[in-house]
N, C-alpha and C positions, 0 to 999 in steps of 0.2 A: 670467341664466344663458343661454347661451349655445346652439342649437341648431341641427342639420345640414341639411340643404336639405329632406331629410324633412318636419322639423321637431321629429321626436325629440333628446333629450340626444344631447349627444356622453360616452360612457362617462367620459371624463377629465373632462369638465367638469361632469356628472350628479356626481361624486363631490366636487365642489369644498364645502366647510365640512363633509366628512365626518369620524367619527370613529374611518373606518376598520372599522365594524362588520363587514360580511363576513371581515375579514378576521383576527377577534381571536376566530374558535372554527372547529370540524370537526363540522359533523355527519353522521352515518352512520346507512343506514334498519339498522333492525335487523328480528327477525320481531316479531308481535304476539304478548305471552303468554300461554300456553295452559294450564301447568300450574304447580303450585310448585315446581319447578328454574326453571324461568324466571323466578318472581315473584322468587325467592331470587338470582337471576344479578342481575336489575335492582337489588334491593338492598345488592349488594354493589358494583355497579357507584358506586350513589349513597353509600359510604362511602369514597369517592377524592373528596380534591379537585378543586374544576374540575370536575366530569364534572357533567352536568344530561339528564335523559332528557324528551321532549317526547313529544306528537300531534298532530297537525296535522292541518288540516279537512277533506285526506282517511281518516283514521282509521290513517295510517302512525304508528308508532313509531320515534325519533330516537335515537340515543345521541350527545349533542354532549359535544364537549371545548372545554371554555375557557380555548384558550390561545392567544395571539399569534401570527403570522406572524412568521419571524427577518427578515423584507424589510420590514415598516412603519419608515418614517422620517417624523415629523414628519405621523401620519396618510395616508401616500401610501405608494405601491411604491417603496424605496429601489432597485429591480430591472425596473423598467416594460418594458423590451423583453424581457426576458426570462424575464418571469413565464407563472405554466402556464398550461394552457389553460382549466383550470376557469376560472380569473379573468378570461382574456380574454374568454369568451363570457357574464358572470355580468354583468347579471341580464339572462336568454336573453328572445327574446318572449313566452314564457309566464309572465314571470316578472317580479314588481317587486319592486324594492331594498325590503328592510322599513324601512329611515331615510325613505322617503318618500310611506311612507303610515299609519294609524293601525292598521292592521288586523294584527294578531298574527297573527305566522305559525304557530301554535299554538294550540292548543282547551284543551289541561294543559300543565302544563310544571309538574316534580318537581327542585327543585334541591337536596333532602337526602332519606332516608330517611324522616322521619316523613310528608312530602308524599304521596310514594308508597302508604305505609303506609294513610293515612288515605283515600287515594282509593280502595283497594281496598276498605276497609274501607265505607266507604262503596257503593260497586258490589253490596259482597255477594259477593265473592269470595274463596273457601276458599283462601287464600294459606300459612297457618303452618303450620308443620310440625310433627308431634307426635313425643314418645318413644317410643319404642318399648316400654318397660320399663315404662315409670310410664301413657302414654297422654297426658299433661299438655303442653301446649303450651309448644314451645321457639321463645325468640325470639332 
């Protein structure tokens, strides 16, 4: 692999045998959940395809979509000059590409509903919501 006088990756050539991971999801910091409309938000979120909610080991909350860039061609930017700026500055100094290291960029990661479910459950956190009428737990 190939390296700039630095001695750091050159971006294009850092990406060479890549499979294009950054560029086949969105993820978005969302807030941390506080109460059950938000457990409820998360959960509904995670009964969409594609959609996967993480934490990450600063204890931020993620809401990623897993879904392709319309610009990958054959793993690369069918768009190279003209792709955004997120891309062009990713993966920034503080930052390393997750293909090139071992370390999960993630502490949970809930890619369906029971995952979630059970983490909470797990924590011990009063997430379900009851009737009103009856008092009985609606899920």
């Amino acid at each position: 692999m190939n390296s700039n006088k630095s001695g750091k990756l050159n971006k294009v050539e850092g990406c060479s045998g890549c499979d294009a991971h950054c560029c086949r999801h969105v993820a978005l910091a969302i807030d941390k959940p506080s109460c059950k409309r938000d457990y409820d938000q998360l959960r509904w979120y995670l009964l969409h395809k594609n959609i996967w909610i993480s934490i990450d080991h600063e204890g931020d909350w993620l809401l990623e979509f897993r879904t392709d860039c319309i610009n990958i061609e054959e793993n690369h930017c069918g768009d190279y000059p003209n792709r955004p700026r997120i891309c062009r500055e990713y993966p920034s100094a503080d930052q390393i590409c997750e293909r090139r290291t071992e370390l999960k960029s993630y502490t949970h990661l809930f890619t369906n509903v029971r995952e979630l479910e059970d983490y909470l459950d797990d924590k011990g956190i009063d997430w379900r919501w009851k009737s009103a009428e009856s008092g009985r737990l609606l899920n």
